[in-house]
N, C-alpha and C positions, 0 to 999 in steps of 0.2 A: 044768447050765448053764441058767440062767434065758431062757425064751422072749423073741425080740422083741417090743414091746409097741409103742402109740401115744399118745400124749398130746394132747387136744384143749384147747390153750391159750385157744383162745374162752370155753371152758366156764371155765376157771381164770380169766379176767378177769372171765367174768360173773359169779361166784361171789361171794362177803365182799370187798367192799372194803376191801384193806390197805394199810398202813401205805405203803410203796412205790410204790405205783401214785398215793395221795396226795401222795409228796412229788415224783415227777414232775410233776403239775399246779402244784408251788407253785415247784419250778425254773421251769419255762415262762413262770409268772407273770412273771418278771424280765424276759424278749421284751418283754412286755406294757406293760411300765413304760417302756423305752425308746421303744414306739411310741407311746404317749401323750404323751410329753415332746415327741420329736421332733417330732411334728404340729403341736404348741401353740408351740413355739420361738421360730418366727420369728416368730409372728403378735404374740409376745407382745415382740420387740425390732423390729418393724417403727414403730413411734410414732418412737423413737430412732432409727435407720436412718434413716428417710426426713427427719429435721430435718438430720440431720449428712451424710448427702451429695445432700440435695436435688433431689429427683428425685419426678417427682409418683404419686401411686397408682397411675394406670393403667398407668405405666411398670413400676412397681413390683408389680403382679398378678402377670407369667408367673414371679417369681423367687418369691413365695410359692407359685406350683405346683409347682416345679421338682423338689423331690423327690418330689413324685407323680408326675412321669411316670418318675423314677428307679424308684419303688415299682412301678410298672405294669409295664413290663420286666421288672423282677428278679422279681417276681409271677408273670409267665407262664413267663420262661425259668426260672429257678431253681427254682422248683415243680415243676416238671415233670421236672427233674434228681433232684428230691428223690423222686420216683415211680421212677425209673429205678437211682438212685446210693445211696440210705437218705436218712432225716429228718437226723440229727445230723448230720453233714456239712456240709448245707446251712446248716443252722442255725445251726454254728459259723462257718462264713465269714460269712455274712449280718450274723452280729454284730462279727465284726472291720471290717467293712467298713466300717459305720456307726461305729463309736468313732472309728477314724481319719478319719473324712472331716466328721467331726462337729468333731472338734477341730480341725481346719484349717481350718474355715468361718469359726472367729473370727480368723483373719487378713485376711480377705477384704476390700479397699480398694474394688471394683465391683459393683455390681450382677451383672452376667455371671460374677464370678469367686464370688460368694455361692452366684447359680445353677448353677455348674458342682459345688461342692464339694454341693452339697443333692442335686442328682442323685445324685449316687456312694453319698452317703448311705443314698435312699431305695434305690437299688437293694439293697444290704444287704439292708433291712430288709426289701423286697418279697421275698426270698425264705426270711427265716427265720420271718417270722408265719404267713404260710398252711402251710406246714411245720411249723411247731409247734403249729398245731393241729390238723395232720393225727395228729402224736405223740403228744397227749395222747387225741384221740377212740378211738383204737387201746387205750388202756391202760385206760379207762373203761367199766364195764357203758352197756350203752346205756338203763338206766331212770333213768341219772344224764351220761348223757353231755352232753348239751344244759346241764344245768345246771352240771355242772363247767367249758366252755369259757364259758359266763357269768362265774360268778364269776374264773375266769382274766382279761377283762375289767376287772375292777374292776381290776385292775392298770395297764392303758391311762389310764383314769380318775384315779385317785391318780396317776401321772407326769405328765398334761396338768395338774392340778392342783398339783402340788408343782412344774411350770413355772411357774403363775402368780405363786406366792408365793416361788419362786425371783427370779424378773425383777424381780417386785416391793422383794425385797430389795436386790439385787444392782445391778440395770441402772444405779441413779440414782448410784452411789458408785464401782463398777469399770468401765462401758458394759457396752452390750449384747455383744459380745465374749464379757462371762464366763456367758452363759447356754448359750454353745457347745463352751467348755471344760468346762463343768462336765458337758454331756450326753456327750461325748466319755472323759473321765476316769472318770466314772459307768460305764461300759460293759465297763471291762475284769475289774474284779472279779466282775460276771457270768459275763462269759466262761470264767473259770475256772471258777466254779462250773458250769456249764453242763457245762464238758470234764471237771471230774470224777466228776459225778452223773449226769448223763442217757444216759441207754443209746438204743439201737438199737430203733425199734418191732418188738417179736415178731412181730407181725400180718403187719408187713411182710414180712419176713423170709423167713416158713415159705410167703406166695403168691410169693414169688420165687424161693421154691428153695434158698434159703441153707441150709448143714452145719447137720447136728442138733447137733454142738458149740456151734457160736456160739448156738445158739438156748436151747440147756441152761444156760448161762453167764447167761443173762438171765432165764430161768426160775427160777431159783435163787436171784436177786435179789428175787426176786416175789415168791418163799413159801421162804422158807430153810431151812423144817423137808421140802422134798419131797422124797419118791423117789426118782428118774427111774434107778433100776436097770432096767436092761433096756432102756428106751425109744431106740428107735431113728429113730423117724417125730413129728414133730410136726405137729400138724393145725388147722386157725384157721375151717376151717367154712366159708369162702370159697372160690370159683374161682381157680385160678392164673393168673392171666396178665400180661401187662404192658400197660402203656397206651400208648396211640395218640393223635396228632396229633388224631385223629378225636372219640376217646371219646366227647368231652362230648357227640356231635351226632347218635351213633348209640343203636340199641338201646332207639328210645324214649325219650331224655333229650331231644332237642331243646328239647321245648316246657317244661319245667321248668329246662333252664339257663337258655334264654333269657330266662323270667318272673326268675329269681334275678338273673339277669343286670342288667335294667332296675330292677329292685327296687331296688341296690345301687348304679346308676347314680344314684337320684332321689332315694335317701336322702343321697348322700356329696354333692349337689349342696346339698340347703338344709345340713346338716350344716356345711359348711365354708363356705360363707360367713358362718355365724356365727361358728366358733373363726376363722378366717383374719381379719374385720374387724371381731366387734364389740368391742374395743379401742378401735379407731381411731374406730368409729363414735361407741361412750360419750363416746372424748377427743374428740371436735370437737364435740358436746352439751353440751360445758361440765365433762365430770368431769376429776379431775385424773389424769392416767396411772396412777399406782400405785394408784387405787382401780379404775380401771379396769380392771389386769391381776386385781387383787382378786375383784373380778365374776365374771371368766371362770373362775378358782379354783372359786367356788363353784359356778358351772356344770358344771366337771368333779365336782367331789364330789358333785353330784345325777346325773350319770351313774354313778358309784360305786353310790349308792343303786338307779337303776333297772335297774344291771346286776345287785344281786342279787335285783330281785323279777320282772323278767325269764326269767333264768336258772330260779328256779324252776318260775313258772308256762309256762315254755317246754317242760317235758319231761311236766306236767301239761294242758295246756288244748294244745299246740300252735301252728302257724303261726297260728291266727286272734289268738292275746294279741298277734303280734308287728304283725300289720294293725290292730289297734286300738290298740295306742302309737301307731303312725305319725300314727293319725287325729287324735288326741288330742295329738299335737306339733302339727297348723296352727293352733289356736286359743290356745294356749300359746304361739306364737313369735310370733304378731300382738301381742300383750301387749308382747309385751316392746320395742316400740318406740315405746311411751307413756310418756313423761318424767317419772315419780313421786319421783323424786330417790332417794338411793343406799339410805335406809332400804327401801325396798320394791323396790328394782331387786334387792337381794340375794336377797330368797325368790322372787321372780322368777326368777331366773334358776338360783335350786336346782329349784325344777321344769322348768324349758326344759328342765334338765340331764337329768331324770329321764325327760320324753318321749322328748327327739329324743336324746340318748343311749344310754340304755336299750332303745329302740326299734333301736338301730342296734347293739347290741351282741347285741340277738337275731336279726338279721341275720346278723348274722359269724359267729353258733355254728350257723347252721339251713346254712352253708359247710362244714364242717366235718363233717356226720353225715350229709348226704342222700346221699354219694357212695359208692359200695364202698372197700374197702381200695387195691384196683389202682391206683385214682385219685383217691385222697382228696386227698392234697397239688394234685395239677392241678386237683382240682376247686375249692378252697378258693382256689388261686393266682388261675385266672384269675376267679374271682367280686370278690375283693380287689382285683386287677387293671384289670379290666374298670370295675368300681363306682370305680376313681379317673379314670375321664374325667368324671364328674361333681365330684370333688374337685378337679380341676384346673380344670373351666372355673367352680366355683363363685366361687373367687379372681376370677376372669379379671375375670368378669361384673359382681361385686360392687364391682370397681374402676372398670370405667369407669361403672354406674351412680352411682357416687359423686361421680366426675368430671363428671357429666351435669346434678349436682345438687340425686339423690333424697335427699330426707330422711331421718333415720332411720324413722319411721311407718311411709309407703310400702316402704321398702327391706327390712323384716320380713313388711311383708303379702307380696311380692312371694316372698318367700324360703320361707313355708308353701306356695306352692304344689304345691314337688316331691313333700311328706310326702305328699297325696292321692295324688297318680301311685303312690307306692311301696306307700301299704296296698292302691289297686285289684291293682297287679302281686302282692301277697303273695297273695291269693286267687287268683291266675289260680297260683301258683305250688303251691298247696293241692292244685286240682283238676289238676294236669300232672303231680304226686307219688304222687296216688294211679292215675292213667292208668299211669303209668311200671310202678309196682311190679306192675299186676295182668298189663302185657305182660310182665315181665320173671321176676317171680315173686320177686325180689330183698330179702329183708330181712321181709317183709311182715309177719310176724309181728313182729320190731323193730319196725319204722315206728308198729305199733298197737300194742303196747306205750306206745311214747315220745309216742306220739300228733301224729307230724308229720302226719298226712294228716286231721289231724281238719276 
């Protein structure tokens, strides 16, 4: 009779990057594409909306946030279930949530009933992104982790983008209506694939105690040619435990959530005041709407762009590449509210994409790796979370200065501002990474590997 044995599954992820573990990140990808579209949605049938039931901007602000506060909720509560209950799960409701409540938004006759159906929406969504990228970090060596949840990314990017040029097509021949249906309709062929492919993170799994069957079942998934004769114990290298209310705030994390925290607050504040109004802002400057939504298109495909050179240099150079995108978006978004006409607004606005994008895309992923296993998904939620009180009062803000009767010029210098706030926080966030790891002793060799602490 063959002895009991052990298998340390860390070591088997950290190992050759297979086949598998790849086509999990390009599942996930599909999250990605919906969260991108949906963010872009509304901003991109708000021109139409506010002509056809007449209603002025600032009115019209809280229902452009509306599914970010949906997002922010479902971020903290759902996340945190996804720590408690497994990833998939969550993930999978998160996304039926959003197909259905996407597609009912295009019946919407009021402002209040738009903003009720966006809520429901974003809640979905707020809990199957930070979730899925708890799934994917899990299944990734960590010398490629960071840049895998990048390039996942570029998926957000192509959906915000394939929004523009959806609207664009679409809005002026069937209304805005069919930009809702179509992200609604969009959602469900996902979902299948999602319920048929995506498994249960190992990682997860074996710190919570879950049957060495369920765990062998996915192992076996991983590398088909293994083993696992004998193997009774699976092991992930990590402490067992579960997380707390508390977590984030103990053990030494305080001063490093809280920099992540603000970081994410000051980026999603300029960030969305440009997807949320520069549309509106181009149409009242005299362009014509569909070049306008056009615009924005190529703004998300330079986000595309800075998500993969982000990504890279994020697992290579560290938090400091992500402080100097940030920097190098306030100078870049002041630009862009100089009236050069549509020939040069376009490369314009491919690099805005590239900064204040890409910058905010390696935001999202440095979510996703800084945390242990116990608390990845909470850690991710509430960072995502958290960073949409700034997505929500960016709308807010950006409407009544409108209404106030800030120019475009002004209302872009105005809006570089948060980029500073966020690159100073990314460096307070550098040195509270490496404080953390040396009281905790947590990863530390990771960390310098990947070079977060650099």
């Amino acid at each position: 009779m063959a002895a009991d044995r052990s298998l340390n599954v860390a070591e088997l992820i950290e190992g050759t990057l297979a086949r598998p573990q790849i086509l999990i990140a390009i599942y996930l990808c599909s999250l990605m594409f919906l969260e991108g579209y949906d963010m872009q949605t509304l901003s991109f049938a708000a021109p139409a909306i506010l002509r056809e039931w007449n209603v002025s901007r600032a009115e019209f602000g809280p229902v452009l946030s509306a599914h970010l506060m949906g997002y922010l909720v479902g971020a903290i509560v759902l996340s945190f279930r996804g720590d408690r209950l497994g990833r998939r799960n969550v993930i999978l409701g998160g996304v039926g949530f959003f197909s259905i409540f996407t597609f009912a938004a295009g019946f919407s006759s009021t402002p209040a009933e738009l903003g009720l159906w966006r809520v429901l929406a974003g809640f979905g969504l707020g809990g199957s992104i930070p979730t899925g990228i708890a799934l994917v970090a899990e299944y990734m060596p960590v010398r490629v982790r960071a840049t895998t949840i990048g390039l996942m990314f570029v998926g957000y990017n192509l959906g915000a983008a394939a929004g523009g040029f959806i609207a664009a097509a679409t809005i002026g021949s069937y209304g805005w209506q069919s930009v809702f249906f179509i992200g609604g309709l969009a959602a469900v062929p996902m979902l299948v694939l999602l319920y048929i492919s995506a498994p249960e993170s190992a990682r997860f799994l074996i710190v919570c105690g879950a049957a060495p069957e369920r765990i062998a079942e996915i192992v076996k998934r991983l590398r088909p040619g293994i083993d696992l004769t004998g193997v009774t114990h699976f092991l992930a290298g990590e402490e067992h435990r579960k997380v707390a209310p508390g977590s984030l705030l103990t053990d030494g994390r305080a001063a490093m959530t809280l920099f992540l925290w603000f970081a994410m607050i000051a980026s999603f504040t300029g960030h969305y005041v440009i997807t949320a109004w520069m549309p509106t802002i181009l149409a009242d400057d005299g362009l014509a709407i569909a070049d306008a939504n056009s615009a924005m298109g190529f703004f998300q495909l330079g986000g595309a762009i800075g998500s993969l050179l982000i990504a890279v240099l994020l697992d290579w150079v560290g938090i400091r590449i992500v402080a100097f995108t940030f920097l190098l978006a306030a100078p870049v978004t002041i630009l862009l509210g100089i009236n050069l006409g549509y020939a040069i607004l376009v490369p314009n606005m491919l690099i805005a994409g590239i900064a204040v994008l890409g910058g905010q895309i390696g935001l999202n992923a440095l979510c996703g790796t800084i945390y242990p296993t116990f608390m990845r998904a909470t850690g991710a939620g509430w960072a995502l979370g958290v960073g949409r009180l700034g997505a929500m009062s960016g709308p807010v803000v950006g409407g009544y200065l409108i209404e106030l009767g800030f120019m475009r010029p002004s209302l872009l210098l105005l809006t570089s501002i948060p980029f500073v706030f966020c690159a100073a926080a990314l460096v307070g966030l550098s040195s509270a990474k490496r404080t953390s790891d040396a009281r905790n002793q947590e990863d530390v060799v990771l960390v310098k590997t990947s070079g977060f602490a650099h």
